[in-house]
N, C-alpha and C positions, 0 to 999 in steps of 0.2 A: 944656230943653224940646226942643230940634234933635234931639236921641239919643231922644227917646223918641215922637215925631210921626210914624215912620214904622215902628213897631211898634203902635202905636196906628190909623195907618190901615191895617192887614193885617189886625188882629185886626177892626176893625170892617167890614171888606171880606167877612174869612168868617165874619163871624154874617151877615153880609145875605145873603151868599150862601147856607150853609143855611136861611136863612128863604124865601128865592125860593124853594129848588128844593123844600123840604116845604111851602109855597103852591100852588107849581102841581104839583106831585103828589096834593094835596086836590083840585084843581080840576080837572086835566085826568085823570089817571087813570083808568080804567076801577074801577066796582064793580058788580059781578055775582057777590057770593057765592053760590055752589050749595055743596051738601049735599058732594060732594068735597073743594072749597078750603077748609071751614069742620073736616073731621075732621081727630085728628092723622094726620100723618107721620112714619112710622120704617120709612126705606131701600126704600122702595116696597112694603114687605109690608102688608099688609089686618090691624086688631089682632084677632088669635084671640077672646083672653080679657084683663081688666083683669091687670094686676100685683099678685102676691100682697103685698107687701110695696114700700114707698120703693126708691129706689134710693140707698144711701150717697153722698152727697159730698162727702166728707172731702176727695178730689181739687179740686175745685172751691174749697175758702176756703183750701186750703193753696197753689193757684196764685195765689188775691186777696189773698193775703198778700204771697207770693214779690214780687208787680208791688205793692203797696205798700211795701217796703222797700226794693225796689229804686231807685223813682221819690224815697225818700228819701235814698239813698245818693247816686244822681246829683246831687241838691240839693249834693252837699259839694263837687262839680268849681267852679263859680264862685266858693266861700269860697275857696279852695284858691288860687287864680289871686289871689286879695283880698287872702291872709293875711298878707303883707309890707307891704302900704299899712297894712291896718286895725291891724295892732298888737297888743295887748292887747285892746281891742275885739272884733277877730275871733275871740282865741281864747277869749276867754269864751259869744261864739255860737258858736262851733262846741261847747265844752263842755257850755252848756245844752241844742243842738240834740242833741249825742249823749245826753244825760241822756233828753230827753222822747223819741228815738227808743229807749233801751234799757227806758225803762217801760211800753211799747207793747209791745216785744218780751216781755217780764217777764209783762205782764198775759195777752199772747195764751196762752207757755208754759203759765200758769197758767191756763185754760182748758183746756187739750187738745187744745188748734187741730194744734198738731203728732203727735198720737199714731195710732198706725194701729191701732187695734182692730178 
């Protein structure tokens, strides 16, 4: 419990703290939406005309991807540093965990997450 009490009060140090500072951001803040701060913005130009068509984001879930695998990847630094205490243990997690991070990947593939049409 020593090793985990002062990770335990940080984490609950910055959730209060995000809670304070979007409290009094509610509270103290200024609100005076006018007809300006309420329309979009794109690069200070005034919008002509609507967008004939979406704009693709194919860029967009192929970088929510990239930072999701990545953010799994990193997960394997602490196994890694483990792997000689845990044993057999560790590498049967580390085997399951690559298992369900490659059926993630599999499933995205098979989507077309990755394809650039």
């Amino acid at each position: 419990m020593g090793n985990i009490l002062p990770i335990f009060i940080l984490v609950t140090l910055a959730i209060l703290f995000g809670l304070l500072v979007m409290g009094l951001t509610a509270i103290i803040g200024p609100r005076k939406p006018t007809p300006e701060k309420l329309a979009p913005y794109e690069c200070g130009i005034q919008e002509i005309e609507a967008p004939k068509r979406r704009f693709p984001v194919k860029y967009l879930l192929t970088g929510m991807l990239f930072i999701a695998f990545d953010i799994e990847i990193v997960s394997f630094y602490p196994l890694a540093i483990l792997l000689h205490q845990l044993k057999v243990f560790g590498l049967i997690e580390l085997l399951v965990f690559l298992l369900i991070l490659m059926v993630g990947y599999v499933y995205v593939w098979r989507k077309g997450a990755f394809s650039w049409d």
